[in-house]
BALUMGU-355598 format. One record per residue (C-alpha): residue number from 1; residue in one letter; x, y, z. Coordinates in pm, 1 decimal, decimal comma. Layout:
// residues N
[atom NUM; 'a'; [X; Y; Z]]
...
***
This chain:
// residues 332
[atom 1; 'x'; [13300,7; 4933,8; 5835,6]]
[atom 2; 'x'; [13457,8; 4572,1; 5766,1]]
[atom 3; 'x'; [13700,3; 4392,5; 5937,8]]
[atom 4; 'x'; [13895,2; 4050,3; 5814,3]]
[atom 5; 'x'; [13668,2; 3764,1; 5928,4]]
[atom 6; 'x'; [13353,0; 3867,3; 5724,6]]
[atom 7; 'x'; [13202,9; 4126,5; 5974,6]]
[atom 8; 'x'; [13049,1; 4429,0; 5873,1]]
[atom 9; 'x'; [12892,3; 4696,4; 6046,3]]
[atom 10; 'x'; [12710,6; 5057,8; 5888,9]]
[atom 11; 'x'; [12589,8; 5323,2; 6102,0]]
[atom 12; 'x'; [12433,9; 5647,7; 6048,3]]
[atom 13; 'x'; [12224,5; 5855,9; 6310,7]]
[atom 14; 'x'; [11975,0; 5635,7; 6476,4]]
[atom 15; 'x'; [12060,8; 5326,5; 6274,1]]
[atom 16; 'x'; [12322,6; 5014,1; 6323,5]]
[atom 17; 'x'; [12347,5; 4725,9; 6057,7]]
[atom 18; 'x'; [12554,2; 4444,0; 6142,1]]
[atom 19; 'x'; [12638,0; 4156,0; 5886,0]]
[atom 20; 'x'; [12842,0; 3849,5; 6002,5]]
[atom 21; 'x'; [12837,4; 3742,1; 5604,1]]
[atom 22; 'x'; [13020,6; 3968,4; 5436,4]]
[atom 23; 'x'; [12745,8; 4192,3; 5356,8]]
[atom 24; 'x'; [12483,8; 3907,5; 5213,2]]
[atom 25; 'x'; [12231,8; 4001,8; 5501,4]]
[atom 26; 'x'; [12236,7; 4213,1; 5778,4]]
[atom 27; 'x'; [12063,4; 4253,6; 6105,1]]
[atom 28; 'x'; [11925,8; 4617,2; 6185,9]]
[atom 29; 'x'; [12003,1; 4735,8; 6581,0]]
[atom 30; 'x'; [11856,1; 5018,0; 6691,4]]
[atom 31; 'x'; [11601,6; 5155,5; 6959,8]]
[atom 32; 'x'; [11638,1; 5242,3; 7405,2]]
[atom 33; 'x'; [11861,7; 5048,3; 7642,8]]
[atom 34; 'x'; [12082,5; 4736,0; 7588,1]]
[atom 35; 'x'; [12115,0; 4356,7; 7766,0]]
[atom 36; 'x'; [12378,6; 4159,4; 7815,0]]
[atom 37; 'x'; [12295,3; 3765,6; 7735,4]]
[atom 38; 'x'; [12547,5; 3466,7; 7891,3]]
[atom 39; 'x'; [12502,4; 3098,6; 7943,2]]
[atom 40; 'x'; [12594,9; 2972,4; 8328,9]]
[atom 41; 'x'; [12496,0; 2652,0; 8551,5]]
[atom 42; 'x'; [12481,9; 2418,6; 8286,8]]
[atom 43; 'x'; [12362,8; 2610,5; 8003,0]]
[atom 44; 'x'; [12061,1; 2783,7; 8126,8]]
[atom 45; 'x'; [12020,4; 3145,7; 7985,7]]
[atom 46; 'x'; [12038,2; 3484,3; 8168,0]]
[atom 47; 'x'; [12011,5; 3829,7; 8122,5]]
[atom 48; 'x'; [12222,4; 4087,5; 8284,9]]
[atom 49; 'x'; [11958,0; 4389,5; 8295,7]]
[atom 50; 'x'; [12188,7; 4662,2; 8449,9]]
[atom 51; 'x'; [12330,6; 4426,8; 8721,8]]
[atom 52; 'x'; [11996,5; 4296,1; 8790,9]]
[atom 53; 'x'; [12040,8; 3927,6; 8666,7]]
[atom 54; 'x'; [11699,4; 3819,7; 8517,0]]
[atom 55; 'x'; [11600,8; 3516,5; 8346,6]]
[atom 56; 'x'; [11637,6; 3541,5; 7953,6]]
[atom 57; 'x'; [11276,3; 3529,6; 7759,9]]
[atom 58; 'x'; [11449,7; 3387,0; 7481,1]]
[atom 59; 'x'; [11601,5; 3063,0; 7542,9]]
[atom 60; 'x'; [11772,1; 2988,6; 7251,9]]
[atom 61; 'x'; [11886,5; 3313,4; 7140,0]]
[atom 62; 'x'; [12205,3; 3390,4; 7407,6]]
[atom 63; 'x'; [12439,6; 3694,9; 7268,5]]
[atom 64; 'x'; [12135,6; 3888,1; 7136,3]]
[atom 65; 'x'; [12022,2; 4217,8; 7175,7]]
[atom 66; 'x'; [11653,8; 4356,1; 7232,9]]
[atom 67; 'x'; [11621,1; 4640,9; 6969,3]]
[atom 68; 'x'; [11345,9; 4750,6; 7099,2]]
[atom 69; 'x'; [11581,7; 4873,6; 7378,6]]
[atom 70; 'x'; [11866,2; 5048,0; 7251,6]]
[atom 71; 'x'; [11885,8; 5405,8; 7252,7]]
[atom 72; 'x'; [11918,1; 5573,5; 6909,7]]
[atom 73; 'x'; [12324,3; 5481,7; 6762,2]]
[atom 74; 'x'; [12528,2; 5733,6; 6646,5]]
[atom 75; 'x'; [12894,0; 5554,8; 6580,8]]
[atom 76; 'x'; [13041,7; 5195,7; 6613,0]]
[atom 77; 'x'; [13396,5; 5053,5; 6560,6]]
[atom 78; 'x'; [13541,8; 4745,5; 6483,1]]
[atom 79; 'x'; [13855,6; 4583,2; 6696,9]]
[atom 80; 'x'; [14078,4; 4421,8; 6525,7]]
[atom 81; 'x'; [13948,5; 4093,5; 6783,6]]
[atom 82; 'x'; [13624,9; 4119,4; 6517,0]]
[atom 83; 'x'; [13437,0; 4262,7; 6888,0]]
[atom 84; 'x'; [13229,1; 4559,7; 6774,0]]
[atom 85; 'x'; [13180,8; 4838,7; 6976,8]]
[atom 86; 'x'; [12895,0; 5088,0; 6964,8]]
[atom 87; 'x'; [12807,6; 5412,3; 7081,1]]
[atom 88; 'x'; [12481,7; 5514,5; 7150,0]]
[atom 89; 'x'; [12292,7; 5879,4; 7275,1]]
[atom 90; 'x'; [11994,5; 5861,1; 7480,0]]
[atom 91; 'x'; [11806,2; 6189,3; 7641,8]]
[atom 92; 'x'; [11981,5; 6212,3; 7946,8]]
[atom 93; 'x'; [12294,6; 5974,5; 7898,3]]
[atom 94; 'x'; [12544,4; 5747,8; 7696,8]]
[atom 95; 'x'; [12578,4; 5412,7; 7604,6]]
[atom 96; 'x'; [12831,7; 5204,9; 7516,4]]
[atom 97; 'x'; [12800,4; 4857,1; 7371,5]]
[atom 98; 'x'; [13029,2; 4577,1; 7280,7]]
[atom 99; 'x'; [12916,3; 4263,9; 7039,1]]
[atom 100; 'x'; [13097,0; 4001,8; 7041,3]]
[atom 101; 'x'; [13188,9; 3847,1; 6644,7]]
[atom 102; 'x'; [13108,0; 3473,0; 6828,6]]
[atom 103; 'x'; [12715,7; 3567,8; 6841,0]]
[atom 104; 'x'; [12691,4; 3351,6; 7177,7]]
[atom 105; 'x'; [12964,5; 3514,2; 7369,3]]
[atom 106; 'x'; [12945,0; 3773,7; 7597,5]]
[atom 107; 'x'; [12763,4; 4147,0; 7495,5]]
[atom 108; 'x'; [12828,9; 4420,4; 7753,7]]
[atom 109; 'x'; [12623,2; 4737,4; 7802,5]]
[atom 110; 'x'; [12709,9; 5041,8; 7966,9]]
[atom 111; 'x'; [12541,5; 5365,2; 8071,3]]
[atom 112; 'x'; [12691,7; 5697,1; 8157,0]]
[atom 113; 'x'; [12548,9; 5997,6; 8289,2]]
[atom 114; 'x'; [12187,4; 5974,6; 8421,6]]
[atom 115; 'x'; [12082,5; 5589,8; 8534,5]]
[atom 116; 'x'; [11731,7; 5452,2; 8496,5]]
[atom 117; 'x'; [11737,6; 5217,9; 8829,7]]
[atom 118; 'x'; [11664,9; 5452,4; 9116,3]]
[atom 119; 'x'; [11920,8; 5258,8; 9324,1]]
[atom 120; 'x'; [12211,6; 5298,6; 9039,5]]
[atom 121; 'x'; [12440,5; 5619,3; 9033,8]]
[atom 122; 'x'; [12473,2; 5889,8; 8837,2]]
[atom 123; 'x'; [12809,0; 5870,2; 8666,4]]
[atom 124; 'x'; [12824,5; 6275,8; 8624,2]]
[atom 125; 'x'; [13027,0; 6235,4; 8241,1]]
[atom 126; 'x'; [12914,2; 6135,7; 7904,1]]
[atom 127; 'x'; [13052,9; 5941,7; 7631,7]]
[atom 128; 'x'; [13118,2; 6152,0; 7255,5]]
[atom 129; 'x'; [13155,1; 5808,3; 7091,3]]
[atom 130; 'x'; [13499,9; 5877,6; 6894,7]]
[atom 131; 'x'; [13666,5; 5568,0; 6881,3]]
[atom 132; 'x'; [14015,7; 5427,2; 6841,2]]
[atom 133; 'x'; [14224,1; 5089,5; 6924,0]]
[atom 134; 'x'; [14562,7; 5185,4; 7072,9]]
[atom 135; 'x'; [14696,0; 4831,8; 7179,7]]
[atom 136; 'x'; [14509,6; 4653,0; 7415,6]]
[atom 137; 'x'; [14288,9; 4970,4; 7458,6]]
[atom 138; 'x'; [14000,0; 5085,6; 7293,0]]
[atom 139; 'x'; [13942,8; 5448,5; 7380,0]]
[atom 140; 'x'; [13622,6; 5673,2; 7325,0]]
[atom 141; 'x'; [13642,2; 6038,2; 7392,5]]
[atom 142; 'x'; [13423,4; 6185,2; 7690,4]]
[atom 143; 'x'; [13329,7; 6503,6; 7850,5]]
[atom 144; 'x'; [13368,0; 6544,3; 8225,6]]
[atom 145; 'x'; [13254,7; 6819,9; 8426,2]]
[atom 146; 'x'; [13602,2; 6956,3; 8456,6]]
[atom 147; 'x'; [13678,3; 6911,3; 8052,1]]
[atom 148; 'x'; [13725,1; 6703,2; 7818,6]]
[atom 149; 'x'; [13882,3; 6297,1; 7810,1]]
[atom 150; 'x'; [13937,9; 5930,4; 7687,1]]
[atom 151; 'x'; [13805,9; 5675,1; 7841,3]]
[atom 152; 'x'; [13975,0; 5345,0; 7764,9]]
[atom 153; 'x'; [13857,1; 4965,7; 7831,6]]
[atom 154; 'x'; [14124,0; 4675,2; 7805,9]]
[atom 155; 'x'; [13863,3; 4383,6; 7907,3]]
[atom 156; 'x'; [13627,1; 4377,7; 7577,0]]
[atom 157; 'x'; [13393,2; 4651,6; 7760,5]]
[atom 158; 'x'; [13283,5; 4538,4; 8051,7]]
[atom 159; 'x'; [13450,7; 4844,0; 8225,3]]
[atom 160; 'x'; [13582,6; 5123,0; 8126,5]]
[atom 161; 'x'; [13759,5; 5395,0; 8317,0]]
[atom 162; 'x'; [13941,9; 5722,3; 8272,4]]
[atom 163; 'x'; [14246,1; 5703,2; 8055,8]]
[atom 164; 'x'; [14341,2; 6072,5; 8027,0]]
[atom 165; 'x'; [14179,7; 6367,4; 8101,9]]
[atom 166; 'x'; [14235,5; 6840,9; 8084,1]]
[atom 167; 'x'; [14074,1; 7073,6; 8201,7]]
[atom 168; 'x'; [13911,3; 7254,0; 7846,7]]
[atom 169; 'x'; [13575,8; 7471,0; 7789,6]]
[atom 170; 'x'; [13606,0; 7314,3; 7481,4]]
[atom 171; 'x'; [13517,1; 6891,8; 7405,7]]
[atom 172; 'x'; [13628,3; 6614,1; 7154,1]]
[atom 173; 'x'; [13516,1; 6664,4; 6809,9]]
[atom 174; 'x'; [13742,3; 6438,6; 6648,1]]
[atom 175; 'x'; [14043,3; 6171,5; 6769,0]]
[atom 176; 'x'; [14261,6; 5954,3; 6517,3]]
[atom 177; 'x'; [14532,1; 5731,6; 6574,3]]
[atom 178; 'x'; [14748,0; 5644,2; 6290,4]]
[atom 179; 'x'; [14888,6; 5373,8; 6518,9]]
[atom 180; 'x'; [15011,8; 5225,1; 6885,7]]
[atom 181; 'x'; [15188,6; 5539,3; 6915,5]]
[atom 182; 'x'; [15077,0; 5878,2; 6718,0]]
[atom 183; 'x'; [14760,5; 6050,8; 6756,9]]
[atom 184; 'x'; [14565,8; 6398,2; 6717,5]]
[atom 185; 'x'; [14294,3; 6516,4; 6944,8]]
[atom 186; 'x'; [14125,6; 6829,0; 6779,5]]
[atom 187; 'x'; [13899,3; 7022,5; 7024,6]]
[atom 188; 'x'; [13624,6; 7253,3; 6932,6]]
[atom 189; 'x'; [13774,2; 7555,0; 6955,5]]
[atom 190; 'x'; [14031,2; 7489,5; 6732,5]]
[atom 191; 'x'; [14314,7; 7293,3; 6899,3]]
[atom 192; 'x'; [14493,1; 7020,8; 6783,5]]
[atom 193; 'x'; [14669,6; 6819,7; 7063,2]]
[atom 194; 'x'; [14953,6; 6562,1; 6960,7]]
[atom 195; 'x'; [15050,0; 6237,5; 7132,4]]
[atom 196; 'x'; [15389,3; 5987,8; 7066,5]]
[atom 197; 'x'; [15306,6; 5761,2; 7337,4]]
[atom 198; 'x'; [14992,2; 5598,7; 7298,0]]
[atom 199; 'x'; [14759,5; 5879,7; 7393,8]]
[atom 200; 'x'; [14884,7; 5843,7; 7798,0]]
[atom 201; 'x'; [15021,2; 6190,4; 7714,2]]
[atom 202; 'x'; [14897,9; 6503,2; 7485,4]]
[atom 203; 'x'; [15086,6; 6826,6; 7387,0]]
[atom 204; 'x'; [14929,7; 7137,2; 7261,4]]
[atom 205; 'x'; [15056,9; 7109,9; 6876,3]]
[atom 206; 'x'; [14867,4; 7358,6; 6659,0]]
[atom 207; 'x'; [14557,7; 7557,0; 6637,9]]
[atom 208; 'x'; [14346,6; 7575,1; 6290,0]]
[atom 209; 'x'; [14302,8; 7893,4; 6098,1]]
[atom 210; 'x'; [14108,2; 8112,5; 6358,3]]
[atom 211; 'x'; [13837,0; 8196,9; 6120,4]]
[atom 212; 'x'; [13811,9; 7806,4; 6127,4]]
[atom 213; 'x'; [13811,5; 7742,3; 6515,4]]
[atom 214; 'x'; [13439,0; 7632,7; 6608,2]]
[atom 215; 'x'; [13319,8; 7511,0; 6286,8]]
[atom 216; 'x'; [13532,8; 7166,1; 6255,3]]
[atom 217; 'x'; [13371,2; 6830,7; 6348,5]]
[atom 218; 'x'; [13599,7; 6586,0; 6222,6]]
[atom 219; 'x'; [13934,1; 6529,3; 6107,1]]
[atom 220; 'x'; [14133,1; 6225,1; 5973,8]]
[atom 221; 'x'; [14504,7; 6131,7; 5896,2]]
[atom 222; 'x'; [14687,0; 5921,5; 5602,9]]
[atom 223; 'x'; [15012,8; 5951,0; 5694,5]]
[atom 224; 'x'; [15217,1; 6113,9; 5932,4]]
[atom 225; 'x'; [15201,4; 6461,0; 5755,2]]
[atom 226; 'x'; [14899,1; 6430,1; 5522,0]]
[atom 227; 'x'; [14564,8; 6503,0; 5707,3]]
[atom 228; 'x'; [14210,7; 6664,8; 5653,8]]
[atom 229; 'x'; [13963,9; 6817,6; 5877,0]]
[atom 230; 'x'; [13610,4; 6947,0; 5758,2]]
[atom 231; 'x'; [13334,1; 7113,9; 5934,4]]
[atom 232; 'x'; [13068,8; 7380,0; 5882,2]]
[atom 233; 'x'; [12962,4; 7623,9; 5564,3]]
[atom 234; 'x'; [13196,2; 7338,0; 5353,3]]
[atom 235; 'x'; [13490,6; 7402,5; 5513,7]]
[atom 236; 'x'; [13806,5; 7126,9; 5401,6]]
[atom 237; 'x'; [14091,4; 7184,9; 5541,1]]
[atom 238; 'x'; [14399,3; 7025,3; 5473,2]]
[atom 239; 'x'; [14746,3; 6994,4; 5653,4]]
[atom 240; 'x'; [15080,1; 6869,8; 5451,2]]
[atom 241; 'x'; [15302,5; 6874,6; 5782,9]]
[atom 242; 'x'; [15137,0; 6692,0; 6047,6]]
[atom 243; 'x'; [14865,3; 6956,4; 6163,1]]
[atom 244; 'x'; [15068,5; 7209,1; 6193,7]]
[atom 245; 'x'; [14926,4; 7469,9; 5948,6]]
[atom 246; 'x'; [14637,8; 7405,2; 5704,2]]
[atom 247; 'x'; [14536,5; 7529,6; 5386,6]]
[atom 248; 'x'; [14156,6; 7563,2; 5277,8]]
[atom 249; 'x'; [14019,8; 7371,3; 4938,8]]
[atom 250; 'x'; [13727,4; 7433,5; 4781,9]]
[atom 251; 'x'; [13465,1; 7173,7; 4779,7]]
[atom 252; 'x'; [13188,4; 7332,9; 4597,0]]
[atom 253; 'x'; [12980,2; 7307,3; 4871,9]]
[atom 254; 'x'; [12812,2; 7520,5; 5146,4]]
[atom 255; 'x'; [12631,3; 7255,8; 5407,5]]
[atom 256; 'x'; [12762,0; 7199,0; 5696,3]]
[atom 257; 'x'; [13018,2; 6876,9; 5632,0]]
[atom 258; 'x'; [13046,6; 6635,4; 5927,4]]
[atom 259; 'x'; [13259,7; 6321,8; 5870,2]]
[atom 260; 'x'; [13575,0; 6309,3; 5650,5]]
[atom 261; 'x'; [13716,6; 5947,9; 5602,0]]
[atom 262; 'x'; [14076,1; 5916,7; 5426,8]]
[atom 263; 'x'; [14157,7; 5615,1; 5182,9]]
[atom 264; 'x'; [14503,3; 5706,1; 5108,8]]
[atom 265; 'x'; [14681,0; 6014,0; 4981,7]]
[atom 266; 'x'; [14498,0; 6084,6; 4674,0]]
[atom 267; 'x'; [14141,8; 5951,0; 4789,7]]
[atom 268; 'x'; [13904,1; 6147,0; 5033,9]]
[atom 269; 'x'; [13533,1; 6098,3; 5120,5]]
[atom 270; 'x'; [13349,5; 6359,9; 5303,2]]
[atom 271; 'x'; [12961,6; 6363,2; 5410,4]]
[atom 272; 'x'; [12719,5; 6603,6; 5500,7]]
[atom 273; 'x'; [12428,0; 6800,5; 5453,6]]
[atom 274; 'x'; [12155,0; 6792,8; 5249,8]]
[atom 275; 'x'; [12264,4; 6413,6; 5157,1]]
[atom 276; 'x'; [12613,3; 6550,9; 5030,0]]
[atom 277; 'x'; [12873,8; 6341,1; 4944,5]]
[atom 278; 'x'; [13167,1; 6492,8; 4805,9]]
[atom 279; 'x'; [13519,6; 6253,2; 4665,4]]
[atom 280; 'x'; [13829,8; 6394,8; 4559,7]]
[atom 281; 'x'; [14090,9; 6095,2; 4355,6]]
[atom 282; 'x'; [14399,8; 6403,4; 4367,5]]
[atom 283; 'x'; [14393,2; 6481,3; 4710,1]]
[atom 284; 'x'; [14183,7; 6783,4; 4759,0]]
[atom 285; 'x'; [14291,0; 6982,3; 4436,6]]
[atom 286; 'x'; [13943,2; 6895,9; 4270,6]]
[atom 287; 'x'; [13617,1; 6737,1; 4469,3]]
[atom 288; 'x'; [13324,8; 6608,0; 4300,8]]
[atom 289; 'x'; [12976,0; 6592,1; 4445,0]]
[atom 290; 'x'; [12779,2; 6261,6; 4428,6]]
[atom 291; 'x'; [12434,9; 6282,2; 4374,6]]
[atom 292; 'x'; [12219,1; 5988,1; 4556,3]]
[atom 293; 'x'; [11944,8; 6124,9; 4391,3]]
[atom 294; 'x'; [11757,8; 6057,2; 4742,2]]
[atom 295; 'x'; [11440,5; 6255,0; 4654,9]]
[atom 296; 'x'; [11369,2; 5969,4; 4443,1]]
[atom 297; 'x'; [11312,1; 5702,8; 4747,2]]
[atom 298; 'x'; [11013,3; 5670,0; 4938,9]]
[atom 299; 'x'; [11176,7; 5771,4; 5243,3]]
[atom 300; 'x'; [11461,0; 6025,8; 5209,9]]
[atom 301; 'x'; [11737,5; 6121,3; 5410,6]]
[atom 302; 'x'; [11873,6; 6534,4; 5432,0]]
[atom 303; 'x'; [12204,3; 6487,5; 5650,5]]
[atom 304; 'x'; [12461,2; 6197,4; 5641,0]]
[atom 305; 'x'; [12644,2; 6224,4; 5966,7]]
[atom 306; 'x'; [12843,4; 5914,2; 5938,1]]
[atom 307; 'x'; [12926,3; 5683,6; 5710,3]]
[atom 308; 'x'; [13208,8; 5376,4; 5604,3]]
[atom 309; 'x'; [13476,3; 5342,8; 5370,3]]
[atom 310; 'x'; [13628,3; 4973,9; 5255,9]]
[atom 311; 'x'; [13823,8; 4919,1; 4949,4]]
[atom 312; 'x'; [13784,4; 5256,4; 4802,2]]
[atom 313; 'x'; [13393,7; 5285,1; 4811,0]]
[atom 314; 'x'; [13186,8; 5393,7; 5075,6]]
[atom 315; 'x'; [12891,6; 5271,7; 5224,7]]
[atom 316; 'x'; [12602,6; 5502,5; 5375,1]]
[atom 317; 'x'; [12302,4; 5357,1; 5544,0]]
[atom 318; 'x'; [11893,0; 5525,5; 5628,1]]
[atom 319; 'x'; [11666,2; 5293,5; 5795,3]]
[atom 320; 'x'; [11519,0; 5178,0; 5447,9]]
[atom 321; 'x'; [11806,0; 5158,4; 5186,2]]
[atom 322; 'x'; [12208,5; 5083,5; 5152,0]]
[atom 323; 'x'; [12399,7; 5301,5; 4922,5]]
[atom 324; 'x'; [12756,4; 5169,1; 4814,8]]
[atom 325; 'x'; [12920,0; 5479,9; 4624,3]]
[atom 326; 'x'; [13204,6; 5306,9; 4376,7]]
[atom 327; 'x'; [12979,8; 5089,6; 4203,0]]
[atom 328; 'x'; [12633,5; 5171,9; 4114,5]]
[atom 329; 'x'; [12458,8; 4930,8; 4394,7]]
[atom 330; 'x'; [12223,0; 4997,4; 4604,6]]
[atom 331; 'x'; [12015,0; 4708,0; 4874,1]]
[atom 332; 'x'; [11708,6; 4750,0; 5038,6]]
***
């Protein structure tokens, strides 16, 4: 993912890249838990280690990360502030991070669901690491005890709290905003729930096809009627009227397909198993696979579970190469 002042970010399952150049170099994060670096009295350097306050090690590196100590990323997500917020999935619990674009500003870490610190609480919810920016909030779906909610944060991270929340057997598997106002929530066992207001409210608005409910894990809108939503044995779905009924396509495919990313009505990128990339230039009436030809590297990847889109091509990362699908590039 890009935004507009040269920051980058690509994330698969276990692995975070972050450029600050526009791509020229980047900076791998990954690993256990996170720190928070700030200057105070005068300059000197501390760490925030889950509100113990600790001097830094490194002196002149405030605004870094240990990546020896992060647990294993699964999903980040540019603001439009150029902050970068990541999510995280350790054994037990959630993380949530947010990086700062000025490198020696503030990063904050937090943890839900089981704590490390014997004197810390458990906070008895975990993060699903769906984002969104809905104004001044950035929301990330959750699952509570009771069912299933946003969480939403309004001061760059350094707390978040419940935002909305239903009772549901069912959680989050995908969340898209199409702006300050109109969003979809699409559960796992098939519902889709509306919003007009900012996501401070949700309606029941639709249910997939039933032989379709379960199998979905992500779905993404263009426009206010043109959406997609793929999931497992290849399913694509695709809605014309706002989620209110969908129609299958056939994407020549039978992995399980976990991310679909929209670029506008006739573009589509979807990724999944066994290194599958599929791309579709009419919207849906014909999809193409994209071979990687991955068995070729020294170290392979099977399943793409995430992946980023930015001026029409997309960008997939493994912890040895960068593929750039659009133009035949790829950077170790």
């Amino acid at each position: 993912m890009f935004d507009h002042q040269g920051n980058a970010a690509i994330v698969d399952e276990g692995v975070l890249l972050l450029s600050r150049d526009n791509g020229r170099s980047w900076q791998e994060i990954a690993g256990g838990k996170g720190y928070r670096y700030y200057t105070v009295n005068g300059g000197k350097t501390y760490r925030n280690d889950y509100d113990r306050i600790v001097d830094n090690p490194d002196k002149n590196n405030p605004g870094s990360i240990e990546s020896a100590d992060i647990c294993p990323v699964e999903n980040a997500f540019f603001a439009a502030s150029g902050r970068l917020y990541v999510f995280a999935k350790c054994e037990q619990s959630t993380q949530l991070f947010s990086i700062p674009a000025n490198e020696s500003a503030v990063w904050y870490s937090y943890r839900f669901g089981k704590q490390t610190s014997s004197d810390s609480q458990d906070i008895p919810f975990t993060v699903r690491g769906h984002f969104a920016e809905v104004g001044k909030n950035i929301l990330v779906d959750a699952s509570l005890p009771q069912g299933a909610a946003l969480m939403s944060t309004s001061d760059q991270g350094k707390t978040w709290k419940v935002f909305w929340s239903m009772k549901s057997d069912s959680r989050i598997v995908g969340l898209d905003f199409l702006d300050d106002r109109a969003g979809w929530i699409l559960l796992g066992d098939g519902q889709i729930l509306h919003t007009n207001d900012g996501g401070r409210s949700w309606q029941p608005f639709s249910r997939l096809p039933a032989d379709a409910a379960g199998e979905t894990s992500s779905i993404d809108f263009v426009n206010p009627t043109l959406g997609f939503a793929v999931g497992g044995e290849g399913l694509i779905l695709r809605t014309d009227d706002g989620g209110l009924t969908w129609q299958r396509q056939a994407g020549g495919t039978r992995n399980f397909l976990y991310k679909v990313k929209t670029v506008n009505e006739r573009k589509v990128w979807i990724a999944g198993g066994n290194s599958t990339i599929l791309e579709t230039e009419d919207g849906g009436r014909n999809w193409e696979k994209i071979d990687l030809n991955v068995n070729e590297y020294e170290s392979p990847f099977n399943d793409i579970y995430n992946f980023t889109v930015e001026g029409g091509e997309a960008w997939i990362v493994n912890d040895k190469f960068i593929f750039k699908i659009g133009e035949s590039s790829r950077s170790k």
